[in-house]
C-alpha positions, 0 to 999 in steps of 0.5 A, a space after each residue: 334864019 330863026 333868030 331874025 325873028 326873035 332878034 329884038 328878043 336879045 336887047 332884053 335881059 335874059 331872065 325877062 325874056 324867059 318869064 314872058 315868052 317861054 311857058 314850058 321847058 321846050 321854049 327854054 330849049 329853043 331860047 338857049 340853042 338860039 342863043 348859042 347860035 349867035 347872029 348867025 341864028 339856025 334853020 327851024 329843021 336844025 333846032 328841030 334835029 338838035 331838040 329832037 323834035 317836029 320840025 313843023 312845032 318850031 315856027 309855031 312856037 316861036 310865033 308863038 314866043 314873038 306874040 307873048 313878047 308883044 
């Protein structure tokens, strides 16, 4: 599940993890539809169909999402 690895992300208030983790408007995409997915979370092809995106962009910017909150 996606949201596993953005899990710690959640215990942030919301606009802190917007600032420091999304650059662009596709991570604000990914952070709202993870968020609306709740604990179950959602597969990277099903955010990638919902956003109408590449699939293999997903895990990339997640990590990339992860590394900024480092």
């Amino acid at each position: 599940m996606m949201a596993a690895g953005l899990r710690e992300l959640f215990m942030l208030g919301e606009d802190y993890v917007s600032m420091v983790a999304c650059q662009d408007e596709i991570d604000m995409a990914f952070l709202n539809a993870l968020r609306e997915a709740g604990a179950a979370g959602c597969q990277s092809g099903e955010l990638a169909t919902q956003l109408d995106i590449d699939h293999r962009l997903v895990s990339r910017r997640i990590s990339r999402m992860n590394k900024r909150m480092e």
